[in-house]
Structure formats: structure tokens, C-alpha cells
N, C-alpha and C positions, 0 to 999 in steps of 0.2 A: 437423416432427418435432424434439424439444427434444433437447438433447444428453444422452447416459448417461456417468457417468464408469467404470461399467463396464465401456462397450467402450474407453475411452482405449489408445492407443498405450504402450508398456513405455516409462519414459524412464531405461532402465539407460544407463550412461555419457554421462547429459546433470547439471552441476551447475547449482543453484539456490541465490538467498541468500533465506530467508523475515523479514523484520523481523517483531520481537513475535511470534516463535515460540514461545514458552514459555505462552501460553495463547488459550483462544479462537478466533477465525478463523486469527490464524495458527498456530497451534498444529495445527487442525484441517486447515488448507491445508500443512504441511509434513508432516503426517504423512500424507496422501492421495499428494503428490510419492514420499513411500517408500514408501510400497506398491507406486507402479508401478516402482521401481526405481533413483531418483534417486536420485545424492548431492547431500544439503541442508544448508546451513549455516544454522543456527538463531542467530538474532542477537536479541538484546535486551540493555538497561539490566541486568538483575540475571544474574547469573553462576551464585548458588544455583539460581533458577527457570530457567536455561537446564537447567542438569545434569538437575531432577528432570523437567521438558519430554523430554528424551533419554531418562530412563529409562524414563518411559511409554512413549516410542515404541519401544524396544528390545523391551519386553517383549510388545510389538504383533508384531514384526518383529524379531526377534534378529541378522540380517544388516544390519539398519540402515546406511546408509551417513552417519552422522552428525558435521559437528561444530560445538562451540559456539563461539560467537565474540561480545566483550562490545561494544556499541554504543551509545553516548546520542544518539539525535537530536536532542538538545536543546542540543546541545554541536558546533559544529563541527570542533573539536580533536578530538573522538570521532571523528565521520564520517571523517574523513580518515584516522586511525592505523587505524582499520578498513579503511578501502578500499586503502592503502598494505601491511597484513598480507595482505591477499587475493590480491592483485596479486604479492604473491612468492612465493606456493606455489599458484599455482593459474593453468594455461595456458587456460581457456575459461570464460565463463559464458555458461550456456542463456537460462535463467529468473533475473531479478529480482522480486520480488515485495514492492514498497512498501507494507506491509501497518500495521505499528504505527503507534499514535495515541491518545490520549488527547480527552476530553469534558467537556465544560461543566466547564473547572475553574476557580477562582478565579484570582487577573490575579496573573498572573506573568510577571516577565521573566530568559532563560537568562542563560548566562553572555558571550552573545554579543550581548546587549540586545534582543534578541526578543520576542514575546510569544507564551508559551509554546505557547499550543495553534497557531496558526500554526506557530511553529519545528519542534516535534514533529513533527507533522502532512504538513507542505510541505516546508518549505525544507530540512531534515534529509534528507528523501529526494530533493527537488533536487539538493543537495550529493553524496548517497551515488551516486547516477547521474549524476553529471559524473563524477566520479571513475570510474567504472566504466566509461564509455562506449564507449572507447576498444578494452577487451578483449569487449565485448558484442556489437562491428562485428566486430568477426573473428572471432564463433563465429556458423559457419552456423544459419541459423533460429532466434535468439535471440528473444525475448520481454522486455520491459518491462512489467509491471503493478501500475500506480499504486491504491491504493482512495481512495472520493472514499466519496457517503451520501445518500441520499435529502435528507438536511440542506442539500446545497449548493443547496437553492432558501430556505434560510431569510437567507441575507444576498447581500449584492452586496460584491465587491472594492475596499477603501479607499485606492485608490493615495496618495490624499495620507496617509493616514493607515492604514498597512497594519497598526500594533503599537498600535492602540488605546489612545495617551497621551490620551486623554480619550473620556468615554460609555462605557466598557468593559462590555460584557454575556456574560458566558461564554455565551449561547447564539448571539446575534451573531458571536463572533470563532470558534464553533464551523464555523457555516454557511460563514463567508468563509475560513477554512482549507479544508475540504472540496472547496468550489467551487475555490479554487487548485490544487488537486490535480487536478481536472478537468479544469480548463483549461490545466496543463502537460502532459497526458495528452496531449489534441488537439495544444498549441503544438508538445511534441515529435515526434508523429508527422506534423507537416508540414515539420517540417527534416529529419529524418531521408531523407523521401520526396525532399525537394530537394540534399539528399547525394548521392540516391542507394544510402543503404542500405536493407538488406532486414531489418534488425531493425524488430520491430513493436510499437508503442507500445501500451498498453492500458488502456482505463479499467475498473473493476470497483464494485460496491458489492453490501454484502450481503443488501439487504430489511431487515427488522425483525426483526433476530436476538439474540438471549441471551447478552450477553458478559461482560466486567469492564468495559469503555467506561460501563456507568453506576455505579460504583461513586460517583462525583462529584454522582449526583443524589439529591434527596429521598427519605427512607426509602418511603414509601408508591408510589413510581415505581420503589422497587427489588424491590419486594415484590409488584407489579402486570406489569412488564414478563414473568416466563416463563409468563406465563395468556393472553398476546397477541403474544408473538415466537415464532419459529422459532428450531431449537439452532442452535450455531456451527456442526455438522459440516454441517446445511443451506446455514448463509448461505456456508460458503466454497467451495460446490458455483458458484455464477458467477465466481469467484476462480480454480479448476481450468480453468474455459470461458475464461477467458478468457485462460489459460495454455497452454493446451492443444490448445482444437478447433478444430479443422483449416479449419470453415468461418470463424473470427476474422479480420477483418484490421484493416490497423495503422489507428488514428484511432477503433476502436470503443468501445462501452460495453456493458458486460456486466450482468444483475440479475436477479432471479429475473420470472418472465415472469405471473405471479399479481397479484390485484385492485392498482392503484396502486404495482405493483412489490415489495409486502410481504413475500411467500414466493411461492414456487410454483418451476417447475424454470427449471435457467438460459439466459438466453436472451440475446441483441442489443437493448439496450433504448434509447428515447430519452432526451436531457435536456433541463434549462430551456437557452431562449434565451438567457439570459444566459452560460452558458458554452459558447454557440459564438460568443462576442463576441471577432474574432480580433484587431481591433484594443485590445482590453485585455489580450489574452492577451501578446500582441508587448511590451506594457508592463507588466506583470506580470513578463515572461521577465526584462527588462531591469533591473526595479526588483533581481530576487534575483541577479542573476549580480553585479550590482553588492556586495549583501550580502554574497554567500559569498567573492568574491574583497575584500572589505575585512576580513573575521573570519581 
């Protein structure tokens, strides 16, 4: 029996931070958390599209319990003044929802010598949950949910070469970002378990859904993709499961349960072998904890 987010649990007096809030999956995933009664802090890059994000959702939900809060993951300098503002007006977080990311874009590097869709993607939301982690452990039955993509079978993990200074393909360094994100998903929820705590790590992805993530690709791919995806408020329906249902536990992967994972209702899905590769995962952890404490 697939999960309904109909019957979900109220999560009045539980808070959530949603990344890339302001449109799309997350957008769709923070405004489903307020219906059931969360307070959610809506984080993105643009501070305009945060506000007009809140407004839709107010006018959804006039009691909204919202607010907005500006984030570059692309910037470590960001992640941190973010997680440091959070950390002093706010005693609990429930729900993390590592949601925002960007697609096949062209080779760029942050201001922290990254490459970008990696930075965005991974290490951004690595950094954002280190910092958090802390107060995530001491709110009972908290949740961590990472988004990874059907994509993370399209590359393999570049330890020697993780910011693609040579061969650079934005749909290669899309994959190996993706799959990173998956396999911090698992790596986290086996430390967690070996702590000892009962926060529960999560992986999520949303099928083949209709977002802005392809604004990056060819016109004719952008004009074709809503004749063969599913809408956002679909794909963040295994985003909610995987936040929410109660049968979830830590270490899983959440995707719509339909042909190859494309659409269909949410469910406990598998992934490729490569990202339960835990001996890269352990070095993977290692390469970025390295990163984020040298930035």
C-alpha cells in the first residue's frame, strides 16, 4: 500500500528549512510542510523570489507559518552566516530538506574554487548539515532529506579529480554531483547510527518531473520535457515520504514507485551499486570535510 500524503500526521509545532524554496520541488515540498502545519523557512539564492514564493503560499494558507531566509550554496561564506542566523533564533529543527540544485550548466567555478554544479548541489548542503547537525540531534524524531536523480547513474565519483579541471561535461559533472548527494545520504546515516543517534538520514529523488533544473538545456528539450514529466507538486510527493512516513527509515531512498522510477506514487526505491560503494563514500566524506573546513 503506497503512502497518501493525505492521511500525513499534523506537523504543527515541528520547524523545517526547505532549500530552493521559491520554486518547483521545493517550492511544492514547503508548501505541502504548511498545509500540514509546519513552520518552514524558505531558503534560496534570490531574496525577491523568496518573498513572492511566501506570497503564494500565504494566499494558499493565510496562517502560514513562514519565513524567508537568503542562502548561496554556492558560497560557503553563505552556508555558514545562514546556519549561524538560524542557530540564534531558533531552539529545534525537525525537518532539513536538502532540496536546491542546479543542471547541466556550463563549467564554472564558486567563489570557493568549486565546480559549480558539484558545489551547489553537494558540498553546499554537506556544509549546511554540518552546521546544523548539532541542533538536528537534540530535536526528537528529526529527519535529514538529501535529493540525489535518477541522473546519479549517469557518472561515477572523481576522487582524483572531483571539480573537473580537465574533460569537463555538464552532464558528467551533473551525474557525479547527484550520486554525491546519495552517497552522503547513506554515509551519513551510518554515522549517525554509530553515534548512536536517532535522527534519520534520507535519500529522496523525484521521477521525471517539470521544474526550472532544465532551464540550462536545449530549447527543443525544454519545449518536450512537460509532454513527458510529471508536475513538481508530483515529484515532491516522495520528498514528503520521505520526510514524513512513518514506515521511512534512516539509510533509505525514496522515488516515485512507476515504470524505471519516472512517476508513479511514492515509495522505498533502490539505487545503482555504485552508490552503495561505502568504501568511496568514507572517501568522498573525507575529501569534503577537508573542503569545507579549508573554505
Amino acid at each position: 500500500m503506497s503512502w497518501n500524503f493525505s492521511t500525513a500526521d499534523t506537523q504543527k509545532g515541528r520547524v523545517a528549512i526547505v532549500t530552493g524554496a521559491n520554486t518547483g520541488l521545493g517550492f511544492a515540498t514547503a508548501t505541502g510542510l504548511v498545509r500540514l502545519g509546519a513552520s518552514v523557512v524558505l531558503a534560496s539564492r534570490s531574496e525577491q523570489r523568496l518573498a513572492q514564493a511566501a506570497s503564494k503560499i500565504r494566499a494558499l494558507y493565510p496562517q502560514a507559518d513562514l519565513l524567508c531566509r537568503q542562502i548561496d550554496l554556492g558560497d560557503l561564506s553563505s552556508v555558514r552566516g545562514f546556519a549561524e542566523a538560524f542557530l540564534r533564533t531558533h531552539d529545534r529543527l525537525d525537518l532539513l530538506i536538502n532540496n536546491a540544485g542546479i543542471m547541466m550548466t556550463p563549467y564554472q567555478l564558486t567563489p570557493d574554487g568549486f565546480e559549480r554544479q558539484l558545489a551547489v548541489n553537494y558540498i553546499g548542503h554537506f556544509a549546511l548539515t554540518d552546521h546544523l547537525l548539532p541542533l538536528i540531534n537534540a530535536t526528537s524524531n528529526a529527519r535529514i532529506v538529501t535529493l540525489s536523480s535518477l541522473a546519479h547513474n549517469w557518472w561515477k565519483i572523481q576522487l582524483d579529480d572531483l571539480h573537473f579541471t580537465s574533460g569537463y561535461t555538464a552532464r558528467r559533472a551533473y551525474g557525479q554531483s547527484k550520486l554525491a548527494c546519495l552517497m552522503f545520504s547513506y554515509e551519513l546515516a551510518r554515522r549517525l547510527e554509530q553515534a548512536g543517534s536517532k535522527t534519520r538520514s534520507v535519500a529522496a529523488h523525484p521521477g521525471f518531473s517539470s521544474t526550472s533544473l532544465f532551464r540550462d538545456m536545449p530549447k527543443i528539450a525544454r519545449v518536450l520535457m512537460p509532454l513527458v514529466t510529471q508536475s513538481a507538486r508530483d515529484g515532491a510527493l516522495p520528498i514528503l515520504y520521505a520526510a514524513l512516513g512513518e514506515d521511512v527509515k534512516t539509510g533509505d531512498y525514496c522515488g516515485p514507485s512507476g515504470f524505471t522510477q519516472y512517476w508513479g506514487p511514492p515509495a522505498r526505491v533502490f539505487s545503482s551499486k555504485a552508490s552503495k560503494d561505502q568504501q568511496v563514500a568514507a572517501q568522498l566524506w573525507e575529501a569534503t570535510m577537508r573542503m569545507i573546513t579549508a573554505s
